[in-house]
Each structure stands twice: as C-alpha cells, then as structure tokens.
KOLPAMAR-284886 format. One line per 2 residues: number of its first residue (from 1); their letters; for each residue x, y, z of C-alpha. Coordinates in steps of 0.001 Angstrom, whole numbers, plus 500000, padded with zeros to 6 digits. Layout:
% residues N
NUM	a	X Y Z  ...
END
This chain:
% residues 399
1	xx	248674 490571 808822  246199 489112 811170
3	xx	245121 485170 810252  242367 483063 811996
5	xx	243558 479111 811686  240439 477247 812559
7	xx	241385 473081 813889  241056 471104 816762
9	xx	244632 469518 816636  246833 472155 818543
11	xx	250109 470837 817317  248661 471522 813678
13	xx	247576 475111 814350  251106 475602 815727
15	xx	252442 473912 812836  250629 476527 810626
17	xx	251783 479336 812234  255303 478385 812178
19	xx	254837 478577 807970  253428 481842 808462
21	xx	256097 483371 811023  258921 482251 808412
23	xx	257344 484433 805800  255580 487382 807902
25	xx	257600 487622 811188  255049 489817 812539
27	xx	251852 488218 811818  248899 488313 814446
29	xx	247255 484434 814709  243963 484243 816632
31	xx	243791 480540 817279  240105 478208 817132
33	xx	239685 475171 818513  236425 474365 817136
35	xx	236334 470953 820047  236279 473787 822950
37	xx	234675 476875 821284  232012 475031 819284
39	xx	230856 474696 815408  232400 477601 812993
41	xx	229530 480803 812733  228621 483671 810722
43	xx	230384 485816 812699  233176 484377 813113
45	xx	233749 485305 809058  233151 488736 809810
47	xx	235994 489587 812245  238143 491421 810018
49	xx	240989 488833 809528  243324 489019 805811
51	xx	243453 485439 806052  241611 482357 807465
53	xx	243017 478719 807345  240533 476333 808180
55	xx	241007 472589 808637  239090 469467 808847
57	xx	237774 467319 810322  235717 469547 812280
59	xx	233016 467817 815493  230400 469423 814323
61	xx	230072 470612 811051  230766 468861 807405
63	xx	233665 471146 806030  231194 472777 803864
65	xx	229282 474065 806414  231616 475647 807833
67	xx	232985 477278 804447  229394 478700 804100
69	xx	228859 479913 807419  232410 482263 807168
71	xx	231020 482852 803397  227652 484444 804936
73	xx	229798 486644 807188  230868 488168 803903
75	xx	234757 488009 804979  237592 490039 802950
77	xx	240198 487855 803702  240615 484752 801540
79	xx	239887 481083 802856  241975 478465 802824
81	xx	240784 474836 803460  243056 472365 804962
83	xx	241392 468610 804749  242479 465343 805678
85	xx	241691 462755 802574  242532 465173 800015
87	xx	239676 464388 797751  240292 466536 794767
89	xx	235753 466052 794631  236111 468186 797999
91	xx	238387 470282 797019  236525 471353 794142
93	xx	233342 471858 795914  234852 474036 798642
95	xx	236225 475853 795990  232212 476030 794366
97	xx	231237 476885 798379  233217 479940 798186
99	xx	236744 479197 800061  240111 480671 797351
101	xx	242286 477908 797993  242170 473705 799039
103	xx	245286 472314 800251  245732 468533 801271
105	xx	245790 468530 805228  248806 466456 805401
107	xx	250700 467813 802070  251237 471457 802957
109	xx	254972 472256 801818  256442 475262 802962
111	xx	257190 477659 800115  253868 476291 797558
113	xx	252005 477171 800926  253685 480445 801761
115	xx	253742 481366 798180  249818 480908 797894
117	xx	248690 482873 800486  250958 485716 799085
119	xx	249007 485899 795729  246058 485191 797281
121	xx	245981 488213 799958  247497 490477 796904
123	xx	244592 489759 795089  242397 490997 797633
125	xx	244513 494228 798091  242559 497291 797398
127	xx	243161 498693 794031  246046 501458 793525
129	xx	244948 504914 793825  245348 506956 790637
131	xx	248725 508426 791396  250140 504926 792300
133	xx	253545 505502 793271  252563 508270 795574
135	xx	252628 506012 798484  256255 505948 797617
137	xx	257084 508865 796848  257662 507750 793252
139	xx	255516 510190 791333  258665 510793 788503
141	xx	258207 506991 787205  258033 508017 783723
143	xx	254699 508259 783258  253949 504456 784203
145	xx	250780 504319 785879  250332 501249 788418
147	xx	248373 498263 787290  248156 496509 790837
149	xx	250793 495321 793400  252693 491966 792358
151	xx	254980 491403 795858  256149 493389 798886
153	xx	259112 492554 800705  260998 493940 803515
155	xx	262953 496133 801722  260830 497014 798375
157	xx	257429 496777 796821  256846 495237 792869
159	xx	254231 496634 790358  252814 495932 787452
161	xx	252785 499206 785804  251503 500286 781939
163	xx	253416 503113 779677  251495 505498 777979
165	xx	251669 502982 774968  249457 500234 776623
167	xx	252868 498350 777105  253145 496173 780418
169	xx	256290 496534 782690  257532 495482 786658
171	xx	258184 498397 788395  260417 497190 791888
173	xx	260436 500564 794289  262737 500650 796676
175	xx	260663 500755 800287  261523 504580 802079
177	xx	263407 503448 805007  263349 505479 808546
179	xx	267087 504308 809330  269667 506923 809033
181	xx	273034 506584 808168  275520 503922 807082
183	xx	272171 501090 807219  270214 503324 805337
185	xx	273251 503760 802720  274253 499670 802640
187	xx	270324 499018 801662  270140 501575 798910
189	xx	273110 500188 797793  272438 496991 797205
191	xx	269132 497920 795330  271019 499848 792899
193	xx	273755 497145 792723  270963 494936 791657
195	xx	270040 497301 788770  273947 497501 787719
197	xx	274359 493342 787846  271661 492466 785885
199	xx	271943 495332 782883  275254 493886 782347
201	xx	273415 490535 781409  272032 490331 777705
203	xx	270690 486947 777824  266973 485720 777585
205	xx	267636 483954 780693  267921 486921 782828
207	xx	265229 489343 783033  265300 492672 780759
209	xx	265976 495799 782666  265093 498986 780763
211	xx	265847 501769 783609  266932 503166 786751
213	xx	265404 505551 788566  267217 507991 791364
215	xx	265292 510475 793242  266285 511747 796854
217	xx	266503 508651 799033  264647 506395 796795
219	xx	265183 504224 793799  263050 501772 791602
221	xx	263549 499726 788503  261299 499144 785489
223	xx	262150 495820 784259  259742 493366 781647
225	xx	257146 491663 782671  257208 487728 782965
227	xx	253248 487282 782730  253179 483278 782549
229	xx	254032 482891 786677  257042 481223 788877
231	xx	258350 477975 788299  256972 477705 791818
233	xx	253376 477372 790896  254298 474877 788521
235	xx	256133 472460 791373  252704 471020 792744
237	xx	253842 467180 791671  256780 465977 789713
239	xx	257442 467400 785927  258513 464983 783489
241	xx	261772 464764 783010  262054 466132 779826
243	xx	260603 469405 780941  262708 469215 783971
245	xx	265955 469096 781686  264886 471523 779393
247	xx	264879 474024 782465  267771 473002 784003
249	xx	269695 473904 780797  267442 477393 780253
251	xx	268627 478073 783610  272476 476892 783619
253	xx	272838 479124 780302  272022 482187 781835
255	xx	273878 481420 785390  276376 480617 782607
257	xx	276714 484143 781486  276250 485544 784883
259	xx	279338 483721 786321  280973 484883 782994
261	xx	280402 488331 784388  281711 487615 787610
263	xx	278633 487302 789077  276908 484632 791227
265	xx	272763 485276 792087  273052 483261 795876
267	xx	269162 483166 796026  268487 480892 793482
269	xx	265266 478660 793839  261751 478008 792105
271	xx	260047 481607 792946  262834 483371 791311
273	xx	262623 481449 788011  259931 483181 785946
275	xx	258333 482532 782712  257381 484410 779290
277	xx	254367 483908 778007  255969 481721 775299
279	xx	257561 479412 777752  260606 480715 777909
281	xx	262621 481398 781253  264525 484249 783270
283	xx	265716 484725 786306  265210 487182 788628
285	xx	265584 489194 791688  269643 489371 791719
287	xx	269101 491564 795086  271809 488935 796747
289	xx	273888 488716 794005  277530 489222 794445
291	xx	280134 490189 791538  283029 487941 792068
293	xx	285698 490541 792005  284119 492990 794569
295	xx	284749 493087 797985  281918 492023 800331
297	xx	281416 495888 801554  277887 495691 800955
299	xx	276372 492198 802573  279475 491721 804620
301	xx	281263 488616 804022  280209 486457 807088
303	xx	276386 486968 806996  273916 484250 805504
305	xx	271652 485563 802682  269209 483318 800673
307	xx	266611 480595 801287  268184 477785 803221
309	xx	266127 474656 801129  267868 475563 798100
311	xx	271552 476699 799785  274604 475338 799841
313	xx	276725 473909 802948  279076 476342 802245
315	xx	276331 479636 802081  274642 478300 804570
317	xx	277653 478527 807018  278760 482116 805772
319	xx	281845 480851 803865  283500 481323 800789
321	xx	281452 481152 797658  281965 480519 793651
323	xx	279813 479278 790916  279513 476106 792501
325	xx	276895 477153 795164  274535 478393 792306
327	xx	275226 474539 790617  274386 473518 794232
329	xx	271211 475386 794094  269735 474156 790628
331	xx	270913 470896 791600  268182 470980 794650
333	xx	265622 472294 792316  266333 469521 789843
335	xx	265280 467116 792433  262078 469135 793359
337	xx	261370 469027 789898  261794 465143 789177
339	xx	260060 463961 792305  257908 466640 793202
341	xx	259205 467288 796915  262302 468953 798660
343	xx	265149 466685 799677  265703 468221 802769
345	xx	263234 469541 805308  263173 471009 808821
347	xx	261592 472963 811749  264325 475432 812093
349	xx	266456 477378 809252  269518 475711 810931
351	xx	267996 472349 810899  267750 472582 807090
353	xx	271105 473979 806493  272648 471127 808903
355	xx	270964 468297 806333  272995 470010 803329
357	xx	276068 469361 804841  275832 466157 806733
359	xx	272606 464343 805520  273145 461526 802725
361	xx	272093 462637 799304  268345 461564 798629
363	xx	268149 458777 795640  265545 459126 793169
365	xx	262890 456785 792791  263819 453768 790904
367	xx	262184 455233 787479  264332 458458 787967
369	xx	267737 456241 788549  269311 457415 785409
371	xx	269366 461007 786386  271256 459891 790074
373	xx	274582 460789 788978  273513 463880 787438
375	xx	271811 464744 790645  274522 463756 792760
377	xx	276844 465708 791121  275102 468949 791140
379	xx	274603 469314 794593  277272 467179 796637
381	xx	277868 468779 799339  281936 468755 799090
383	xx	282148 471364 796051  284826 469587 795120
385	xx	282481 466795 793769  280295 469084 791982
387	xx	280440 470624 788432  283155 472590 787976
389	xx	281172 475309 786319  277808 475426 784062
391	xx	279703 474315 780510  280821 471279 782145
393	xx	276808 470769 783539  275563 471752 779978
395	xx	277407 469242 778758  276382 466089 781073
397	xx	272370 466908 780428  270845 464638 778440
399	x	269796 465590 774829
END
C-alpha cells in the first residue's frame, strides 16, 4: 500500500505512520511538508497513492482548498482529513468537498483509525472478476459467486459471497502460501482448527458455520453473514451503560459456552464482535483460539498471539492461560465501552502489554462509579482477583 500523509508537523506525520506500520508492515509513506514544498496541487492528487491523510492547519491553503485541489486530480485512493478544532461544521463540509473520511487531529485512536482506512481502501478495490475465487484457486466453492472483498489478512482473504438462491454468506479462503513444509502444514492447520472450534458452538453468540472446504493445499469456510458491522464502528464515544451491559452479557454467554467446550478465543476485542441485523451479537474469527485440553502443537506454547490493548498480563508474557484471560479481555472492552477510550495506551506493543501488568487500574468517571468494582474485577491483573469464570460474571451484571 503506498499512502501520501500531507502536514507540516514532522513528529505528527511520523506519528501517522507508526498507526499504519502496526497494521500494514510493509506500507510505502511518501511524506509532505506542505511549510517546505508549498500549498497542496492538482497533481499532487494524481500520483497514484491508495491512500492520502491530510492534516491541517496548512500555511497556505484553507483545508478545503486543499481537499479540492487533490479532488481535481481525480485520485483513486480515498482522503482522509486530519484537523485541529474538530468542528463537526468542517468535517461535514470536507466530507461535501469530496475527502471519505474526517478525523479530529488530536483524537485519532489506533484501531477506529486503522480500522477506517481498511473499509475505506476495500471500498475502492476493483470489483471481483466473474470467477471470483479464481485468484485463489477456489473455483469448487459451491457455486457461491463473490459479492466483493470484506478483509485480507496475512494469512487469508474474507468475501461476501451469494448462493444460487440470492442468499448472502462470508466466505474466509485460506491465502496459498509459497512456504513448504512443516510452516506451510502449522498454518493450514490452524485454519481448519478454526472451522472445527467454532462448529462445535451452537450458540447465537458465536457465528454460524455451514461448511468446510478442502482442496489441494487450500481451504475456506462459508460462514453467515453479520451485515449490521463491528462493535468497533460503534466505539466512536461512550455507549450508555445499559447498552454496554447488555453486550457484555451477549458476549460472556457465548465465551460461556466456548469455555464449556474447552475452548478459549485469545483475540477477543471490539472488531471481532459482530452484529445481526436485528442487533444481536457473535463473535468471530476463533483463528487463535485454543481448546483447553490440546496440546499447544499448533501456536506453540510460548509465542504471543492477539492484540495487546485488549490482552492479558499473563498472554501478553506467553504464559499459561484459562478462561480468565478472555474475562480479562471483555473486561478492557467494558471500559472502552463506558468511557469511550482505551485504558491503556502506548508507542510500542511491549509498552502496552507492560501497563496491563504493572499500571494501576483506570477509575471511571465519577458518573460511571457504580460499575468500578465490576470493572475492577474483570480485568485485575492478578487472575486471581478476577471472575472465576463467565456464570460467576453473569451473575454480578446489573439487571
């Protein structure tokens, strides 16, 4: 992916990328100081980027200008405009100018940010070719045909595909991989591992999995579609705490049944919480799950998996792990949910993990008090002080 990130504050541009570099290790950044190189042009839209980032204030141009002059350069990558009073007026007419997205300058948090810019450059993605799955050698999808491309990770690409029937489906393909051997193996493995967790789990909590499919050295899984988005988009500013509560159990019920299974999902945070279109919940994406009572012969047992804001101590040094880290884990979206931010943040994936275990636990604002123990109990850092399991957290929510 190659990104243009238009400001005159260097240590903001670098700040930018470092969002970017967490999510696409490889990107390509073409920095522009608009204070050495001059006002924003025309052709400076036309350069071919996927993505351009531009910030305010800007020496001179108004922000608008400058969204029209990359507008006139017709660009194909998305804009996204960073300014510094957060005027929802401004952001609405930059919007009306032509950029895709407005972001308060000084209120960019990691994963809404990173999450953004991953819809937005999907949506831009040229449509699928008739034979969809060609690409990946997945012609013998029974007869879904490819709607367009949801997400693509490092190891597998999701659809949204349509039966013969009109009906609507996620189709998750398993990436062909150039590795030979035992790597090759271990990552087909745990694809198909996810297929075999999650179709032991008949709950509405946990997404529906209809079928497997094995071909050569590839694999995909048609699953249902959760049409009504990630509990991610919906984390812009605090929920009320009803909602919030009413999630938390949704959520504990069906980690509930997992753990009942023997089986904990280790990744658990807002993108992997997905909604029906009648408001009901499921998780997804057990790719890092791990059945209780298997050995760790497919992740290995001292390697860190997972997304370090939402981890426990205990994950995020490579130890031992029970149902506990997954309480751990809703316990930190709780809090993003209540108050509308993380309550730990960092410049490094070590630096985060380090504030789980040794940081104080953040207290709620003073209109949020009554749900401190609750909090505090959910993700101590000692396991010992947590919830023992999810009955015992079902029970403590308030009706």
């Amino acid at each position: 992916m190659r990104v243009l990130i238009v400001d005159q504050d260097r240590a903001y541009r670098q700040g930018l990328l470092y969002h970017l570099q967490v999510r696409w290790p490889e990107v390509a950044v073409d920095e522009y100081d608009p204070m050495l190189r001059g006002p924003v042009s025309t052709e400076l839209g036309s350069r071919g980027h996927d993505l351009i980032l531009l910030a305010s204030p800007l020496p001179e141009q108004s922000l608008l200008e400058a969204v029209a002059e990359l507008v006139s350069g017709r660009p194909s990558a998305p804009i996204v405009v960073l300014a510094e009073d957060g005027d929802e007026f401004l952001a609405v007419e930059s919007i009306h100018a032509g950029a895709s997205y407005y972001f308060p300058k000084d209120r960019v948090r990691h994963l809404h940010f990173v999450e953004t810019i991953d819809r937005l450059i999907s949506a831009v993605e040229p449509a699928i070719a008739t034979d969809p799955f060609a690409a990946s050698d997945t012609a013998q999808v029974k007869g879904f045909r490819a709607v367009r491309r949801l997400h693509s990770g490092e190891l597998s690409m999701v659809y949204l595909a349509q039966d013969a029937a009109g009906k609507l489906a996620a189709v998750k393909v398993l990436k062909q991989l150039s590795d030979e051997g035992a790597q090759r193996e271990r990552v087909f493995n745990r694809f198909v591992q996810e297929y075999q967790l999650i179709a032991q789990l008949k709950h509405p909590g946990v997404v529906s999995i209809s079928d497997l499919g094995v071909a050569d050295d590839h694999a995909f899984i048609i699953m249902e579609y959760l049409a009504a988005g990630s509990l991610a988009e919906r984390l812009g500013q605090p929920l009320p705490p009803p909602r919030a509560i009413d999630y938390v159990r949704q959520i504990a019920a069906a980690l509930g049944v997992a753990h009942g299974a023997g089986i904990l999902h280790r990744d658990l945070k807002p993108t992997n919480i997905m909604f029906r279109a009648d408001g009901s919940l499921a998780l997804i994406d057990f790719g890092l799950a791990k059945a209780l009572r298997l050995e760790a012969a497919i992740t290995g047992s001292a390697r860190i998996f997972g997304t370090p804001y939402y981890m426990s101590p205990e994950q995020g040094y490579g130890n031992e792990l029970d149902a506990r880290a997954d309480i751990y884990s809703l316990g930190v979206m709780f809090y993003e949910m209540l108050t509308g931010r993380l309550p730990y943040e960092g410049s490094s994936a070590f630096g985060v993990i380090y504030q789980h275990q040794q940081a104080p636990r953040p207290l709620l604002p003073d209109a949020l008090s009554s749900y401190q123990r609750l909090i505090d109990r959910m993700f101590a850092a000692d396991p010992q002080k947590r919830f023992e399991d999810t009955r015992a957290l079902l029970e403590a929510l308030p009706t």
